[in-house]
C-alpha positions in Angstrom: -122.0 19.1 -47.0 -120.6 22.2 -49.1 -122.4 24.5 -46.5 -119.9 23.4 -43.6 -116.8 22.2 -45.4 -116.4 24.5 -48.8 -115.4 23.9 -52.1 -112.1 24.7 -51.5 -109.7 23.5 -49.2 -106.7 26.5 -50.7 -106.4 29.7 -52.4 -103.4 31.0 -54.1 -103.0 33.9 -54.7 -106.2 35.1 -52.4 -108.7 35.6 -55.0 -109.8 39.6 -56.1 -106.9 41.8 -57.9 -102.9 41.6 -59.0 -101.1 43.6 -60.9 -98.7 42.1 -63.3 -95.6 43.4 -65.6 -96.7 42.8 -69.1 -95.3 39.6 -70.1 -95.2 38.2 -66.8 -97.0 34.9 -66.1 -98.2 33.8 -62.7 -99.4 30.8 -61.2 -103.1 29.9 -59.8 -104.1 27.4 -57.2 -107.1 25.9 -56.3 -107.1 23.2 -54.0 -110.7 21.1 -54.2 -111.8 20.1 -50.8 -112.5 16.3 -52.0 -111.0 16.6 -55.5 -111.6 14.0 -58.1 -113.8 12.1 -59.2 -116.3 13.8 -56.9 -115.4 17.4 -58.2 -114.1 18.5 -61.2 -111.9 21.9 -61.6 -112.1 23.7 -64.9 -109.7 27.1 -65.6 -111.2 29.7 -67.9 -108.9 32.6 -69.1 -111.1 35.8 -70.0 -114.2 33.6 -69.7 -113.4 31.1 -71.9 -112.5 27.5 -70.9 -108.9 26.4 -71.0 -110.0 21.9 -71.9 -106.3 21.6 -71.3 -106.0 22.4 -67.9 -109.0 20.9 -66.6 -108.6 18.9 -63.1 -105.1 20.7 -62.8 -104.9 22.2 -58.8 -102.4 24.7 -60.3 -101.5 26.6 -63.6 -99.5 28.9 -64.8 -101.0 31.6 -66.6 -100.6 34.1 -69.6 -97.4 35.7 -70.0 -98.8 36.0 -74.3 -101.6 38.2 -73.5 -101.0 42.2 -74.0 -104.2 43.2 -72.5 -105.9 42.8 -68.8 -107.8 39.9 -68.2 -109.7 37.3 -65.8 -109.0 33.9 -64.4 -111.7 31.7 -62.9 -111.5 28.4 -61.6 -114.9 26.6 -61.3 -114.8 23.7 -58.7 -118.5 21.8 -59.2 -119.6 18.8 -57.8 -120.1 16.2 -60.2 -121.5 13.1 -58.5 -125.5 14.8 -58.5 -125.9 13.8 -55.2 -123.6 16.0 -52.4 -125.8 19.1 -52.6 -127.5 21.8 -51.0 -130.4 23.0 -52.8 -128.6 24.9 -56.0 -125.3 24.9 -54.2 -123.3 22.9 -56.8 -120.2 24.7 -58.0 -118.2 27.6 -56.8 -116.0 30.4 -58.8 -112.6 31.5 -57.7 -112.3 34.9 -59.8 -108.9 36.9 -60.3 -108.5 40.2 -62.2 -105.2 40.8 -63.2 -103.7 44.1 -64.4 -100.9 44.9 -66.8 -98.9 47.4 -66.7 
């Protein structure tokens, strides 16, 4: 089902680079296709997850950090049973860049 109708129904902003002014936070959305409780959404911040955020379709998003760093969002289908062979979850990946 994945195959024709994605993980995702929304994007913001369109995954890949930014560039930020140090100390500026910004806000991520990802907008499941079916949502809970047949996917679950999990935010990671420099690979590491972010519990607290978990099932949230939109975050806002380290204005504390003084380095670069990632954001991923991880939509995966939890029910075991809507898949296509290892298709389970899919990764939204930003970059950002300070300067």
């Amino acid at each position: 089902i994945y195959a024709k109708i994605g993980f995702t129904r929304a994007i913001s902003p369109a995954a890949g680079n930014l560039t930020l002014t140090r100390g500026a936070s910004a806000t991520f959305s990802v907008q499941p296709t079916l949502g809970a409780p047949i996917q679950k959404l999990e935010w990671y911040v420099n690979n590491q997850l972010q519990a607290q955020w978990t099932n949230q379709t939109s975050i806002i998003c380290c204005s504390e950090l003084n380095s670069n760093y990632t954001v991923s969002a991880v939509v995966t289908d939890i029910t075991g049973v809507i898949r296509l062979n290892t298709l389970a979850s899919n990764t939204t990946r930003w970059s950002v860049t300070l300067n």
